[in-house]
N, C-alpha and C positions, 0 to 999 in steps of 0.2 A: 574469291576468298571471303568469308563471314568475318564479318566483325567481332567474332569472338576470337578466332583464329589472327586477327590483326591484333588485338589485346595479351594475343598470347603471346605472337610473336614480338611485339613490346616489352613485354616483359620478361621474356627470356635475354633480350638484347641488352635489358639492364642487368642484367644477370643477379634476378631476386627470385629467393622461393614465393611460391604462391600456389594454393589450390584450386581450380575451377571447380564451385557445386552447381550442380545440377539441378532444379526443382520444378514444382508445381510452376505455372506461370503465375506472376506476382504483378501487379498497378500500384504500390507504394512499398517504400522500404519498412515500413512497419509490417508489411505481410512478407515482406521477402526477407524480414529478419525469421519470422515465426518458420517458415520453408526452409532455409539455412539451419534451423533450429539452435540459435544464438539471440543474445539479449540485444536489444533495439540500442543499445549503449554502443556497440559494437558495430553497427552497421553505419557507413557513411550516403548522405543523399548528395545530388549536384544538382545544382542549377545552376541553367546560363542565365548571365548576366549581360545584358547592354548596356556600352556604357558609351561617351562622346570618340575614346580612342579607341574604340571596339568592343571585343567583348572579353569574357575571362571565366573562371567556374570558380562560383562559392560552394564551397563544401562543407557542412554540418552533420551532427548524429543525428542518426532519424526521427530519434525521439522531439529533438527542436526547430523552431519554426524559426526562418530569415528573419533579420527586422533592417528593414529596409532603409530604414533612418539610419540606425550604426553600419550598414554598407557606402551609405551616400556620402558618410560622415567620413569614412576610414579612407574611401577611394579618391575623395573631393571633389564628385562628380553629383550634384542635385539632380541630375537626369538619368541615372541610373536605375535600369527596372530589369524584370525577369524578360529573358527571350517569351516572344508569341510562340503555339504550336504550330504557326505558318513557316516562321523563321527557322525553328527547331528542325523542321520536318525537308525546308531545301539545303541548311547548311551541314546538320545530321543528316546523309540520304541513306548510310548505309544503319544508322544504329534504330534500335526504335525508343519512340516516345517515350521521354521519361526515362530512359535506361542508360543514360550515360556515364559512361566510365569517370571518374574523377581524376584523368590523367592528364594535363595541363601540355604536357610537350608535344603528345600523341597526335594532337589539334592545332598543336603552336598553339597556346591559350597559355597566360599566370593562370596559378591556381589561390584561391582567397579561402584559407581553410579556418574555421572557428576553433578559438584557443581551446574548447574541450577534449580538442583529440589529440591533442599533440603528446598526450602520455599514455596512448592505449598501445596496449601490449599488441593487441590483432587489430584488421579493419578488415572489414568483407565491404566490397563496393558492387555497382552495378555491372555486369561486363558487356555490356551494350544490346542486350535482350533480357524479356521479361520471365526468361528462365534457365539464367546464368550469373552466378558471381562469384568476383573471387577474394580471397581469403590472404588476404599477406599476414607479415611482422609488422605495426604498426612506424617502428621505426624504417624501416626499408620502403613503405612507403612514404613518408615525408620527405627520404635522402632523394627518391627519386623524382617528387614534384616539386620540390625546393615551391612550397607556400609560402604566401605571406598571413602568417600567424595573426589571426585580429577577432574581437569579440563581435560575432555577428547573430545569435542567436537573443533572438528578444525574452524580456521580460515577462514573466507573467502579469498577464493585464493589460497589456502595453499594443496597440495599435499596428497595423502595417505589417502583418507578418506574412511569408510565405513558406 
């Protein structure tokens, strides 16, 4: 079973609408927004996070950058940093690179979502390949990853971001 088929059947078990699109293959959500043909506002990234009691996914709009500092800060973990693509690549075996779903349960992972999205109407996220994602109700997807809501996208200017 493909990891897109595991995302699906996820999400039918939540029982939430969702559209799977289709596209070009994409290496960032700023170009998997332009392939979805949707504003970069709209599109969510993931990254893993390492942290002392494991790991967990911060998830931000595409358009902004992690800031490392307000994740250390909100998590109370000073040792907290992005997964390597060594780590990514044995504990993700079936998703690829970079293309992970922002589904927190799906993983057993919290999910650490930045206060920006928490009022968007849609969110199109990664569906575990670099040419698939889907498209919820932005509320349907917040009931279903039960985030913790926290400012994690940096300032402009400001140091440490990813």
């Amino acid at each position: 079973m493909t990891v897109l088929n595991n995302v699906r059947d996820y999400l039918k078990e939540q029982g939430v609408d969702f559209e799977v699109i289709s596209h070009q293959e994409t290496f960032t959500t700023m170009e998997e927004a332009r392939a979805s043909g949707v504003s970069p506002d709209h599109v969510a990234k993931t990254l893993v996070i390492k942290m002392r009691d494991g790991e967990a996914l911060a998830v931000l709009p595409a358009h902004e950058r992690l800031d490392m500092h307000k994740l250390r800060d909100a998590v109370h973990d000073n040792h907290a940093r992005l997964a390597t693509e060594d780590e990514m690549g044995s504990e993700f075996t079936d998703i690829e690179l970079g293309a992970v779903p922002p589904l927190g349960d799906l993983f057993q992972l919290p999910v650490l979502m930045d206060e920006q999205l928490k009022d968007m109407d849609e969110v199109i996220f990664a569906g575990g390949t670099h040419r698939d994602s889907v498209k919820m109700a932005g509320d349907d997807f917040i009931r279903m990853t039960h985030p913790r809501i926290m400012d994690l996208a940096r300032e402009p200017g400001e140091g440490m971001a990813y």
